[in-house]
C-alpha angles and dihedrals in degrees: 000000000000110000111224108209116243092241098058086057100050073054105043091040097088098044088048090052085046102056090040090053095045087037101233117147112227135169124204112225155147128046091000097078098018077071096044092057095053096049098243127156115231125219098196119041103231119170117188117201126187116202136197097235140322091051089161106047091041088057097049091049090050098048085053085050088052097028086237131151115265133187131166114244099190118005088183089059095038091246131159146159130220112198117201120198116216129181080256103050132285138297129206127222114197123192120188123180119240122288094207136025096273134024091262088056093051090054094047087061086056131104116248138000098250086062102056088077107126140186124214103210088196097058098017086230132145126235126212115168095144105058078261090155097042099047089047084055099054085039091233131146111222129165120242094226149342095267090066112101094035096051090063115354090206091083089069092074097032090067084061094047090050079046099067116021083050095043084234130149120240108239106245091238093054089044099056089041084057088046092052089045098047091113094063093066092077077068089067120091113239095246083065102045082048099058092051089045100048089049081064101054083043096076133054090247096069097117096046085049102051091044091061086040083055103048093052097055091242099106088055083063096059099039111026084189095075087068094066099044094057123100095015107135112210097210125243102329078058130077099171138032120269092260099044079041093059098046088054089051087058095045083056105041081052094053090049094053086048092050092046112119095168113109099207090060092042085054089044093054097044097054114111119235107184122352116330094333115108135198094256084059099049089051088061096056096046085064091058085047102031084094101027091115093054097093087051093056097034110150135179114195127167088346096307126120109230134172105183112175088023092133088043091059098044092067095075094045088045100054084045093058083044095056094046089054091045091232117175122267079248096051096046086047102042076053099040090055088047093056095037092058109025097113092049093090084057100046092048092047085058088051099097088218116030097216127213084240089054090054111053087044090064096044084044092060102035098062109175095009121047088127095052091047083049089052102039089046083052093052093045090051090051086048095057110083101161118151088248099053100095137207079249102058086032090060099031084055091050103046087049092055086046092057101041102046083049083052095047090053089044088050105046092051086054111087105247114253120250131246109258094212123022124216088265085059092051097048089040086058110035095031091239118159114223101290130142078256093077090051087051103059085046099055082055094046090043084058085039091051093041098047097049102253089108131038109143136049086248099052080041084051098058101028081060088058100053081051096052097045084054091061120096 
């Protein structure tokens, strides 16, 4: 028998009153008490009702009873929500009409079999038609019917998601159905494919779960530039190609944020940055795009391998892949500076002496993230095995992040200097009108400042000069 916290009825009571008194028959289902049944704890409080008939208007009736916020999800479907505020947040109640003449037809148009569990108010009785209980138990994904996927493509990458954010196998004949109706998945809207996707990041098990995604051809539909960047070997620093590469980026990024015992990285990651998709996500995802532009700059001279520029190229392809997945402009920047710099923290570990002026210059341009570039650029080193990569560069590499990413948090709890002379200042004393010329003799004067050539208006004042006198 499924225990039903005390808090979800306080909850569910009045919807249940509500339904008796107005005489419309509903069935709570789905994640809710999948969940239920494993034990897990929810962040969010989502209740999923499915209705006889007249969801919607049900639903609107029922946010004016509770004075709650109501908009319709699919009129076509007959689909609605119903948001209730609390001092402690807010909840959701869906409704969706029946997709079938009786309540046993509506479960068999669902997923997947753990989420055909379902709860008669009326009775207070569960309902398991689909072998639900038996197949949470065996911690197995299994698709209720043949019609599934087609019936919406989505679900081949949501076996993947319950995969492995549940820990569950994916049953072989489902498997091999999600392999057959790949293609369809080019049918799906981005939003769609993102959410999956991001379901996915979201868990310690990314890297295991693409890798399944990747042998079976599906991950390929959902990203073509995967094709390109197969096969190509990377020469001696390399051990593998750049596809394999970037998957082991990803295996060891994964391991690091695992590993990581600092508090002010694991707040960092677990900031959101639009919707539910936190940094730590997005990170993730900048390792699968960090060489994406590498087929595109492929080289071979005097017998070496070379992709110079690759970072630079990636940027286009990686605001592309941003726009079909209808990711923020946060989001497609926060990823755009990752990939851009990602090879900075490399190029300054092989400078002997890792200057004040080197530095800045690296904070300056990483804005937001100079931490995840420092990570990502750690978990790329780790990922390059070639028999020309030594113990040496590996350390020296390691011990640079180390440092920096110690610097950045120093930094950022120290209150930021001050200019010592603002752009009125420069115009007052040069007699310069407003131009981009003003902001650029203040970035200089901002590294001079950081670095110790400059501390005082005086020492600004000339070092503006000399500046100035360089400009044509």
């Amino acid at each position: 028998m499924l225990k039903i916290p005390e808090n979800y009825e306080i909850l569910l009571a009045p919807v249940y009153d509500f339904a008796k008194k107005r005489k419309v028959k509903l069935y709570l289902v789905g994640g809710i008490l999948r969940d239920l049944a494993l034990g897990r704890s929810r962040q969010s409080l989502d209740f999923d009702f499915a209705v006889k008939k007249g969801a919607i208007p049900f639903g609107r009736a029922l946010a004016r009873e509770l004075k709650a916020g109501f908009v319709i999800l699919d009129k076509e479907h007959g689909a609605c929500r119903v948001v209730k505020k609390t001092a402690g947040g807010f909840y959701t109640l869906d409704f969706t009409g029946f997709r079938g003449k009786t309540f046993e037809e509506d479960l068999a148009k669902r997923d997947f079999t753990i989420n055909t569990l379902a709860l008669d108010p009326s009775s207070g009785g569960l309902i398991d038609i689909y072998g639900a209980g038996r197949d949470l138990n065996n911690k197995i994904i299994r698709v209720i019917g043949k019609e599934s996927f087609s019936d919406d493509p989505l679900r081949v990458l949501r076996a993947f998601s319950f995969s492995a954010s549940l820990g569950f196998r994916i049953e072989s004949a489902t498997l091999k159905a999600a392999r057959a109706e790949k293609n369809k998945l080019l049918t799906v809207s981005g939003e769609r494919i993102r959410d999956e996707l991001f379901k996915i990041f979201a868990t310690a098990k990314s890297y295991d779960c693409l890798v399944e995604l990747d042998r079976l051809k599906i991950l390929e539909i959902i990203f073509p530039e995967i094709k390109k960047m197969r096969g190509i070997g990377q020469g001696p620093y390399h051990h593998l190609d750049v596809w394999q590469h970037t998957l082991e980026t990803l295996k060891q990024l994964e391991i690091i944020l695992k590993n990581n015992r600092n508090d002010d990285i694991r707040n960092l990651f677990g900031e959101l940055i639009s919707g539910e998709r936190k940094r730590g996500h997005l990170l993730k995802f900048a390792a699968l795009l960090h060489d994406v532009g590498k087929p595109a700059t492929l080289r071979r001279e005097d017998g070496r391998t070379t992709f110079h520029g690759h970072e630079r190229a990636g940027l286009k392809l990686a605001e592309n892949i941003c726009k079909r997945l209808k990711l923020s402009n946060e989001e497609t920047h926060l990823l755009k500076t990752i990939v851009l710099w990602h090879l900075r923290p490399g190029y300054l570990a092989d400078n002997p002496v890792l200057t004040p002026r080197a530095k800045f210059r690296f904070f300056r341009d990483a804005g937001k993230e100079p931490v995840s570039i420092l990570l990502l650029s750690l978990a790329d080193q780790r990922a390059t095995k070639g028999p020309l990569t030594t113990a040496q560069s590996r350390i020296r590499h390691e011990q640079t992040v180390t440092r920096l990413i110690r610097e950045y948090y120093r930094k950022i709890k120290v209150k930021k200097t001050e200019r010592v002379i603002d752009g009125f200042g420069l115009m007052k004393r040069f007699k310069l009108k407003p131009s981009p010329l003003i902001g650029k003799i203040l970035s200089e004067l901002e590294e001079l400042q950081a670095i110790g050539k400059v501390r005082s208006k005086s020492e600004a004042i000339k070092a503006a000069a000399k500046i100035i006198g360089k400009m044509p």
